[in-house]
C-alpha positions as CSV (number, residue, x, y, z in Angstrom):
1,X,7.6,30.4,-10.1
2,X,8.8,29.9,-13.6
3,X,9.5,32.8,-16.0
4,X,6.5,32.0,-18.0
5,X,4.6,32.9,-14.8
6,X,6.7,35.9,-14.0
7,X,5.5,37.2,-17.0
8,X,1.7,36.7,-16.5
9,X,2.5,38.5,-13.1
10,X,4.1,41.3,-14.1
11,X,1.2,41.4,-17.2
12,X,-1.4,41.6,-14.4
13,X,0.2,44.2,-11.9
14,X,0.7,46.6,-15.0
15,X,-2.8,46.3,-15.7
16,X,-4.1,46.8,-12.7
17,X,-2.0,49.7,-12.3
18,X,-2.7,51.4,-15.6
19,X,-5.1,53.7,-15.5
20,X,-6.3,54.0,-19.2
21,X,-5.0,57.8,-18.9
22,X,-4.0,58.0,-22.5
23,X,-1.1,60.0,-22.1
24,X,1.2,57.4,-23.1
25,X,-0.4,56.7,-26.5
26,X,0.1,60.7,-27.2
27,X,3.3,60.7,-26.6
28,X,4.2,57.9,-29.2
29,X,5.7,58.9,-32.5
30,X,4.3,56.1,-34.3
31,X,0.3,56.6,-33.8
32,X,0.6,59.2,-36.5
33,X,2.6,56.3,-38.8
34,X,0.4,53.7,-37.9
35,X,-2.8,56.1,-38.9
36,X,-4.7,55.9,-35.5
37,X,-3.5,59.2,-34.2
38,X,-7.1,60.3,-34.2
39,X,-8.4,57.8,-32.4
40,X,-9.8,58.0,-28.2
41,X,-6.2,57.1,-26.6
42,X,-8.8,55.5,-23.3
43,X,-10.2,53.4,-25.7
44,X,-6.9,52.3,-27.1
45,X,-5.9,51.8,-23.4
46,X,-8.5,49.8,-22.3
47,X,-7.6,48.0,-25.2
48,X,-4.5,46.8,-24.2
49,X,-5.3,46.4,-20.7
50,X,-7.6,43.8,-22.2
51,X,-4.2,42.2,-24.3
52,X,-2.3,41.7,-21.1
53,X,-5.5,40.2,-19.2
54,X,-5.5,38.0,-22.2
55,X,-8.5,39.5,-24.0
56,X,-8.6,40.6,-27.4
57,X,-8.1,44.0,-27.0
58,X,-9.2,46.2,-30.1
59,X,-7.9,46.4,-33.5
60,X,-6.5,50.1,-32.9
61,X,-4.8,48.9,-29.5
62,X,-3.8,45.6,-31.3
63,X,-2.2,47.5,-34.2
64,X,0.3,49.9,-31.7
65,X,1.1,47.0,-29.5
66,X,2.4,45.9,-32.4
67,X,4.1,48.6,-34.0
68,X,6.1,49.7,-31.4
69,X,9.2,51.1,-31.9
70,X,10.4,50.9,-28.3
71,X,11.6,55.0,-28.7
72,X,10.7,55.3,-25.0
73,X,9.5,58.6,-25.4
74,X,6.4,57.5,-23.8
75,X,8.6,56.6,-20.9
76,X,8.2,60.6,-18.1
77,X,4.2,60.7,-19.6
78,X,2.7,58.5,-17.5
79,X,2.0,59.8,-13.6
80,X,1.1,56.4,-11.9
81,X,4.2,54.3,-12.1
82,X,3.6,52.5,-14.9
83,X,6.2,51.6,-17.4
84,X,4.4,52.6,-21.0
85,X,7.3,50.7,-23.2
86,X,7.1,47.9,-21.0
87,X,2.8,48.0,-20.9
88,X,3.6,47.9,-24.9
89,X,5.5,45.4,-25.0
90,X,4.0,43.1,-22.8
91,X,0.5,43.6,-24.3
92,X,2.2,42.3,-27.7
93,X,3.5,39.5,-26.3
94,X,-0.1,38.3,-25.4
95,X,-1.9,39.5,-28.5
96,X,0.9,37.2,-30.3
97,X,0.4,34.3,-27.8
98,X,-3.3,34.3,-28.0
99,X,-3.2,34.5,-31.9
100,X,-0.8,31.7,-32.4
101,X,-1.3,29.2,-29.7
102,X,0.1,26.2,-30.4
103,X,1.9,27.6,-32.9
104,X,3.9,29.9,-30.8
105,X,7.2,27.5,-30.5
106,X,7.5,26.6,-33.8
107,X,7.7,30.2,-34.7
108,X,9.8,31.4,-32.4
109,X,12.4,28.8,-33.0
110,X,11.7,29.5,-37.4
111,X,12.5,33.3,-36.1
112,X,15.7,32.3,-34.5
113,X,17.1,30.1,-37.0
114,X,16.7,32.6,-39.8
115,X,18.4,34.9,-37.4
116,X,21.2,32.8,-36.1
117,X,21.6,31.6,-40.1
118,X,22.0,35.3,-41.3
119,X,24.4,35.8,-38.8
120,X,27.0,32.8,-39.0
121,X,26.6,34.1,-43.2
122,X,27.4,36.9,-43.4
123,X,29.9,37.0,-40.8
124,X,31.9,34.0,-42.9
125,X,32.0,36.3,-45.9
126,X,33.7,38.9,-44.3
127,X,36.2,36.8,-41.7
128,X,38.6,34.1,-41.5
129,X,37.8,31.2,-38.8
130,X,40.5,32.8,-36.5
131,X,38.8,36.1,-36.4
132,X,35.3,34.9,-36.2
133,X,36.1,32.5,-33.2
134,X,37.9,35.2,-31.6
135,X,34.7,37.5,-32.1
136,X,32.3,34.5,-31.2
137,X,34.3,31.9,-28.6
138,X,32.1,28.8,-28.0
139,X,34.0,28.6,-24.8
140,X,35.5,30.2,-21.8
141,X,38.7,31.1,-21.0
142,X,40.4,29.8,-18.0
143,X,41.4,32.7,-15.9
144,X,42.7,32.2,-12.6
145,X,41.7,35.9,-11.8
146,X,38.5,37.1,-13.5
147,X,38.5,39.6,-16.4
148,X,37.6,43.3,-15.2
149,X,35.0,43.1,-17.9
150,X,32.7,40.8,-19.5
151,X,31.5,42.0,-22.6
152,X,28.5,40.4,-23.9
153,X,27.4,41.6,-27.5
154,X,24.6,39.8,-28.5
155,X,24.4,38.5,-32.5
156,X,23.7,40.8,-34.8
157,X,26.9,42.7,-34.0
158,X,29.1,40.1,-36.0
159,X,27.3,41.2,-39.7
160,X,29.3,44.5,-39.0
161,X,32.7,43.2,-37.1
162,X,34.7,45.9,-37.5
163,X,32.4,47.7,-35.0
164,X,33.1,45.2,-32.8
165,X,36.8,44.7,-33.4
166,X,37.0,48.5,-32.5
167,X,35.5,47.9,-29.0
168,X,38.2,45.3,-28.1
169,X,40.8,47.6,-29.1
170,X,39.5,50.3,-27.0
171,X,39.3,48.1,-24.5
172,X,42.8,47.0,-24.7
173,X,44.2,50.9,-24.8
174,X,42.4,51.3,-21.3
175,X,44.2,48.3,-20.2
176,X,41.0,46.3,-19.4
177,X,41.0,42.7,-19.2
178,X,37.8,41.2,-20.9
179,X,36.0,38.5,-22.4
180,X,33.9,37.9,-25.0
181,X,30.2,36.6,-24.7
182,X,28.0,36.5,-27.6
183,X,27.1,35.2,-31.2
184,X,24.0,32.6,-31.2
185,X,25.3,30.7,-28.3
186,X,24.6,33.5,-26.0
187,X,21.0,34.5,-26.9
188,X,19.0,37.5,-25.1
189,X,15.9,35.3,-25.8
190,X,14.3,38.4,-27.8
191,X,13.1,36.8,-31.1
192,X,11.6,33.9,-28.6
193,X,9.9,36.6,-26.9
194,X,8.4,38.7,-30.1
195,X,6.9,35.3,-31.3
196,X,5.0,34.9,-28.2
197,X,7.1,31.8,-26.4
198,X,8.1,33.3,-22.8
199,X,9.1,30.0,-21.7
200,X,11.5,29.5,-24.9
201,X,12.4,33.2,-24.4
202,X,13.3,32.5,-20.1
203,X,15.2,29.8,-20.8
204,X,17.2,31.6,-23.5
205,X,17.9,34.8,-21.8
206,X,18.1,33.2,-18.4
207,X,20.9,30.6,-19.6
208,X,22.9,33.5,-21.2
209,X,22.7,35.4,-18.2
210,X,24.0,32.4,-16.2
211,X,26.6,32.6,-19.0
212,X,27.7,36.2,-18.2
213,X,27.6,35.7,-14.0
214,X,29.7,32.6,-14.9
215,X,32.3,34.7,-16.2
216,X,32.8,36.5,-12.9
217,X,33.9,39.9,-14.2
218,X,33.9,42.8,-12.3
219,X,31.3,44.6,-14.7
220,X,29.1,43.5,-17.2
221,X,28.6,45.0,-20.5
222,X,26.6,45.0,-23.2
223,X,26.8,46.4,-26.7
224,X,23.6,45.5,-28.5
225,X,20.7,47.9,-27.7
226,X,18.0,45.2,-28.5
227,X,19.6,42.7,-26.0
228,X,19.5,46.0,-22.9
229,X,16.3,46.5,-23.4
230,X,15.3,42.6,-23.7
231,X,17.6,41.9,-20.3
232,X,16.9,45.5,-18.8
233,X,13.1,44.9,-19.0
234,X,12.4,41.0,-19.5
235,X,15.0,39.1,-18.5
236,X,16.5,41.0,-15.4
237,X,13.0,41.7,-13.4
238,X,12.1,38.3,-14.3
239,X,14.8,36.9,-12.7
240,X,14.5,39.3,-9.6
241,X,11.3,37.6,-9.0
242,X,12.3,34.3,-9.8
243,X,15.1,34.6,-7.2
244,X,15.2,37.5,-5.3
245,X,18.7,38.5,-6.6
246,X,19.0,41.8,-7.3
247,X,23.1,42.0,-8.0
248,X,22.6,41.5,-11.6
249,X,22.7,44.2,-13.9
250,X,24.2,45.1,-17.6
251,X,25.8,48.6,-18.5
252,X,25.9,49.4,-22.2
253,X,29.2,49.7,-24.1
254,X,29.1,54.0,-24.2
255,X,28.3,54.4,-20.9
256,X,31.3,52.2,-19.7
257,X,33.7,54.5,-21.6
258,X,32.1,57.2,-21.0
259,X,33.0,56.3,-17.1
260,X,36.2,56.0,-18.3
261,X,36.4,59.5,-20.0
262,X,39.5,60.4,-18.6
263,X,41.1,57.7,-18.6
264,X,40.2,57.9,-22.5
265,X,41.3,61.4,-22.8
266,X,45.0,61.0,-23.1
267,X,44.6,58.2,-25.9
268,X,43.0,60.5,-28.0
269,X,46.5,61.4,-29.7
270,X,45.4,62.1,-33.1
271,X,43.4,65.4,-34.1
272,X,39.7,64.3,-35.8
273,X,38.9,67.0,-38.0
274,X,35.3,66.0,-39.0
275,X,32.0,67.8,-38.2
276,X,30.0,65.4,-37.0
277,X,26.0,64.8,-36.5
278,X,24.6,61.9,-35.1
279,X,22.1,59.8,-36.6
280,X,20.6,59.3,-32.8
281,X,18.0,56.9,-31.2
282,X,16.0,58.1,-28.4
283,X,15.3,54.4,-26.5
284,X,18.4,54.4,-24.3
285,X,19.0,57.8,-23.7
286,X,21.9,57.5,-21.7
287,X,23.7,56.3,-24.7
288,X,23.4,59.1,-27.1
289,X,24.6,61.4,-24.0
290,X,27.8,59.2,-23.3
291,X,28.3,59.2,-26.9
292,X,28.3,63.4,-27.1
293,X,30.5,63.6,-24.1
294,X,33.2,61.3,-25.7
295,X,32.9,62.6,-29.0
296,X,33.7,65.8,-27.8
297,X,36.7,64.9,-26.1
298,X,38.2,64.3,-29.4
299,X,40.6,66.8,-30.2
300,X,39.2,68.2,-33.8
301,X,35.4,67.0,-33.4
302,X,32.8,69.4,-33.9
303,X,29.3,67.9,-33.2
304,X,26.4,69.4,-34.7
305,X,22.5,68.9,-33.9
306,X,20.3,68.2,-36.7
307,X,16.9,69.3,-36.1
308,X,14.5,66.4,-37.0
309,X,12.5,63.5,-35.2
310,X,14.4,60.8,-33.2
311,X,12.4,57.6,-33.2
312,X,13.0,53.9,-32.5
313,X,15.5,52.2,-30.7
314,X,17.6,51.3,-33.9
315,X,16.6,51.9,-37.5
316,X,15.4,48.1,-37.9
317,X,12.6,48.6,-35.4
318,X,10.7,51.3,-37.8
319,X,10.5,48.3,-40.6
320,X,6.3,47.6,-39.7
321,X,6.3,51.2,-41.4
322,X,8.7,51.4,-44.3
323,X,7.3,54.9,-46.0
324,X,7.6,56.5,-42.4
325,X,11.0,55.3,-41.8
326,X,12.3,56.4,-45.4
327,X,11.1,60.3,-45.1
328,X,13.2,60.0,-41.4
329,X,15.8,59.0,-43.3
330,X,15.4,61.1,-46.3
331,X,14.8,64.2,-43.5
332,X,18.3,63.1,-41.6
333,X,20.3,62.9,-45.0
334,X,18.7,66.5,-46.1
335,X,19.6,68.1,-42.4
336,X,22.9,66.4,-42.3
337,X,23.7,67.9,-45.9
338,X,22.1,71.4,-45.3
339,X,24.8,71.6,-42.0
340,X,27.3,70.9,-44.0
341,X,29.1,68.0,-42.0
342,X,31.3,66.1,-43.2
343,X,30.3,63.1,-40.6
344,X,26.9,61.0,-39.9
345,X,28.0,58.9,-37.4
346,X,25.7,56.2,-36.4
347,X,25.7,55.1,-33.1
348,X,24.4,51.2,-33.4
349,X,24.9,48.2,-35.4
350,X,21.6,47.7,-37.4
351,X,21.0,51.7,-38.1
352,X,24.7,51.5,-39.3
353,X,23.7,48.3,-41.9
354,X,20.9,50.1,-43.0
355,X,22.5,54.1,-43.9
356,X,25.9,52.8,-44.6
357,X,25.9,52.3,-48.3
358,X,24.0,55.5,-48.8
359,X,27.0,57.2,-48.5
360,X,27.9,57.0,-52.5
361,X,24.9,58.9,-52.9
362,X,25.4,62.1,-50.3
363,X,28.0,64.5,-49.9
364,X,29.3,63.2,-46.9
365,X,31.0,60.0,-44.9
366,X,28.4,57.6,-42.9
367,X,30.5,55.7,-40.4
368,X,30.2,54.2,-36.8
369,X,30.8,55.9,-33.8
370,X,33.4,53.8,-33.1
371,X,35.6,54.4,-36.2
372,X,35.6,58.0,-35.2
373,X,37.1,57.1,-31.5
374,X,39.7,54.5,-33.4
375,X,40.7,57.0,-35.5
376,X,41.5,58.9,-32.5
377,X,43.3,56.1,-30.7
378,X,45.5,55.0,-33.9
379,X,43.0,52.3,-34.4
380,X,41.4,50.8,-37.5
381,X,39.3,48.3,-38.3
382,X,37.9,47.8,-42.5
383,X,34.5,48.2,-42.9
384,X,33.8,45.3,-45.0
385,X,30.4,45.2,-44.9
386,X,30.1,48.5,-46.3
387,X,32.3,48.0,-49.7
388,X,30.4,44.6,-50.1
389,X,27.4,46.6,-49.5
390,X,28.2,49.3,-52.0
391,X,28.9,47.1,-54.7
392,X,25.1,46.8,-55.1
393,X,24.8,43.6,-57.6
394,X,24.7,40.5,-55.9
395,X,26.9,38.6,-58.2
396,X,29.9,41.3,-57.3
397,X,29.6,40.7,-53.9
398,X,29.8,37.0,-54.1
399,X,32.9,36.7,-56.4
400,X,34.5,39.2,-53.8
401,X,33.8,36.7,-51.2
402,X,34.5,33.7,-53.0
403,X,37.7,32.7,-51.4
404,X,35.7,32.9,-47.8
405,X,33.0,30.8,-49.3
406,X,35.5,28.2,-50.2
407,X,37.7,28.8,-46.5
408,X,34.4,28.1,-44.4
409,X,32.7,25.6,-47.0
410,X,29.4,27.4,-47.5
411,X,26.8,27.5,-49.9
412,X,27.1,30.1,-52.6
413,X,23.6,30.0,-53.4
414,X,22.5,30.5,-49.6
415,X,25.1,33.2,-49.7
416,X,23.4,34.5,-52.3
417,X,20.0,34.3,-51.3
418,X,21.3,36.0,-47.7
419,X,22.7,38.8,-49.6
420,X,19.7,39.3,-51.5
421,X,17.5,39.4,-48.0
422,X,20.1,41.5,-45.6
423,X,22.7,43.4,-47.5
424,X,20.4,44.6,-50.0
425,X,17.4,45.3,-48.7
426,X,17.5,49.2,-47.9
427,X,15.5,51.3,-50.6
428,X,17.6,54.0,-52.4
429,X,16.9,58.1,-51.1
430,X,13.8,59.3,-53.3
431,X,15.2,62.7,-54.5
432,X,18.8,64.3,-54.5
433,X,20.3,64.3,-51.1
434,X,24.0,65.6,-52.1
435,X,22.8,69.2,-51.7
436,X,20.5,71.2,-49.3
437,X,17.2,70.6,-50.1
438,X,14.1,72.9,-48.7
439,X,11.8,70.6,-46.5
440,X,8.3,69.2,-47.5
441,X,7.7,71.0,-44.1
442,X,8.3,74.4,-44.8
């Protein structure tokens, strides 16, 4: 069996198993987004049982498989076994095959490139060669006893290093051996999968997984939410079936420290004084509760809940509906400001690139999670992305960078037009947001 054919399996036995209940498409936060909240959730059902039988399902079930936002809030709705984000998912993947056909390889690798090009970018303006290898090592490092932990953080991670240079300090305080597995060379096999190429996708995902048992560590994890889900749900039941080997498995970044809570305690020397909410994502739930429970180990934390919806896995998954996604931003920023913290702390990578330069237009700090533990620990790490980020005009943010143009002998107008696409491309707040604002929904 190859993974292509794993996947047609595990396509059939979900729709055998659904059974068109509807109770899954009622508890998705997007239907209302989407505008097909009013519509027979059987119907839309039977409409993607007929997408992952190969059929061409309807246009209301076409446009949710599509729009997903992998929130997993869907996930305790259904009675029968049946994994709704993965039914999603899944049922995508064969609208997309079906529509593109032969086109289906070509696009995944276009996706891919653009990806693995925005990536090696914008990591170069921020980095020196040194750091970046050090971030992104193109080889292995011979060990004669294997690291406690192999970290493997997928790509988009390197557009914000200092997140990442924060989580090897960390691990270094604990005393934990690692390596490093990640950048392009180490692909989850996600954008391969979204353009409807599963064999592309397989041998992506399965070759970085290869990658990762190679390394021999003791545990395995991850930091990229997008690459979890994509090995939690693709790759790793894929390769169950291909196999029979169930000893692999990846445990994300929080939930590693937060095993090692009190281990952590004592390095959290210096007093935070920052009320803090979180700007949360509901898809891995276990994160945002390991997040809580370290945060509030740290001496001077206060965490505060802001009452409005949670959706998507990370902020870039809510881009199929941009107006939705700016009044959950504009709602956060208004809650966070009406609290009075001093702190949004996001939790990932992408929501981080998205709400970080905002902060010149609230009345308080947006950082990452993890600047919040460093600061704790004695740690620091510049977040570069942000200040280039802030500077708004283009032209500013390449003469900052120049000198890394010139040290890794890139293009300044493909800088340029990469700035233009990814560091710029978050709409400003509509409305004040430095002071507490009543809600539309009042």
């Amino acid at each position: 069996m190859d993974f292509s054919d794993a996947l047609d399996l595990r396509m059939e036995q979900m729709a055998s198993a659904c059974t068109t209940c509807g109770k899954c498409f009622n508890a998705c936060p997007m239907t209302d987004a989407i505008g097909i909240a009013g519509t027979d959730p059987k119907s839309v059902l039977n409409g993607m049982v007929d997408l992952l039988r190969g059929g061409a399902g309807t246009e209301e079930a076409v446009l949710w498989a599509s729009s997903c936002s992998s929130s997993g809030l869907c996930a305790d709705a259904c009675d029968y076994g049946v994994d709704p984000r993965m039914l999603v998912r899944l049922a995508n993947y064969g609208y997309v095959r079906r529509r593109d056909q032969g086109a289906v390889k070509a696009n995944a690798m276009k996706s891919f490139r653009s990806m693995a090009k925005t990536v090696r970018v914008v990591s170069r303006l921020q980095l020196p060669a040194s750091e970046v290898d050090r971030l992104q090592p193109v080889s292995r490092t011979t060990r004669s006893v294997p690291p406690d932990v192999a970290l493997y953080t997928g790509c988009n991670i390197h557009k914000t290093p200092h997140i990442l240079v924060l989580c090897l300090e960390v691990l270094e305080q604990l005393g934990a051996s690692y390596e490093v597995i990640g950048g392009t060379s180490a692909c989850c096999g996600i954008n391969q999968f979204r353009a409807g190429d599963g064999e592309t996708s397989g041998r992506a995902g399965l070759g970085t997984l290869k990658q990762i048992q190679a390394i021999g560590a003791t545990t395995k994890v991850s930091w990229c939410p997008s690459c979890q889900s994509q090995f939690d749900e693709i790759i790793i039941p894929n390769y169950k079936m291909m196999t029979d080997d169930t000893s692999f498995d990846l445990t994300p970044f929080y939930v590693y420290l937060e095993s090692r809570l009190e281990e952590l305690r004592p390095l959290f020397k210096n007093t935070v004084n920052k009320t803090v909410a979180l700007n949360e994502r509901p898809g891995l739930p276990e994160v945002t509760t390991a997040v809580k429970r370290i945060l509030g180990a740290i001496p001077g934390v206060e965490l505060v809940e802001l009452d409005v919806a949670r959706v998507g896995l990370m902020s870039n998954y809510l881009t199929v509906t941009p107006r939705f996604k700016e009044q959950l931003r504009e709602d956060e920023f208004r809650a966070a400001a009406a609290a009075g913290v001093t702190t949004l702390a996001t939790v990932f990578h992408a929501c981080h690139r998205e709400l970080c330069h905002f902060e010149k237009d609230v009345s308080f700090e947006i950082i990452n999670v993890m600047e919040i533990i460093g600061q704790s620990m004695g740690l620091h790490a510049e977040d570069i992305y942000k200040r280039l980020k802030m500077m708004d005009e283009v032209d500013l943010m390449i003469s900052e960078c120049a000198d890394l143009i010139a040290h890794h002998g890139l293009d300044p107008e493909e800088a340029r037009d990469i700035l233009l696409a990814d560091q710029l491309a978050a709409k400003p707040v509509q409305g004040a947001v430095t002071e507490p604002a009543v809600s539309q929904h009042s």
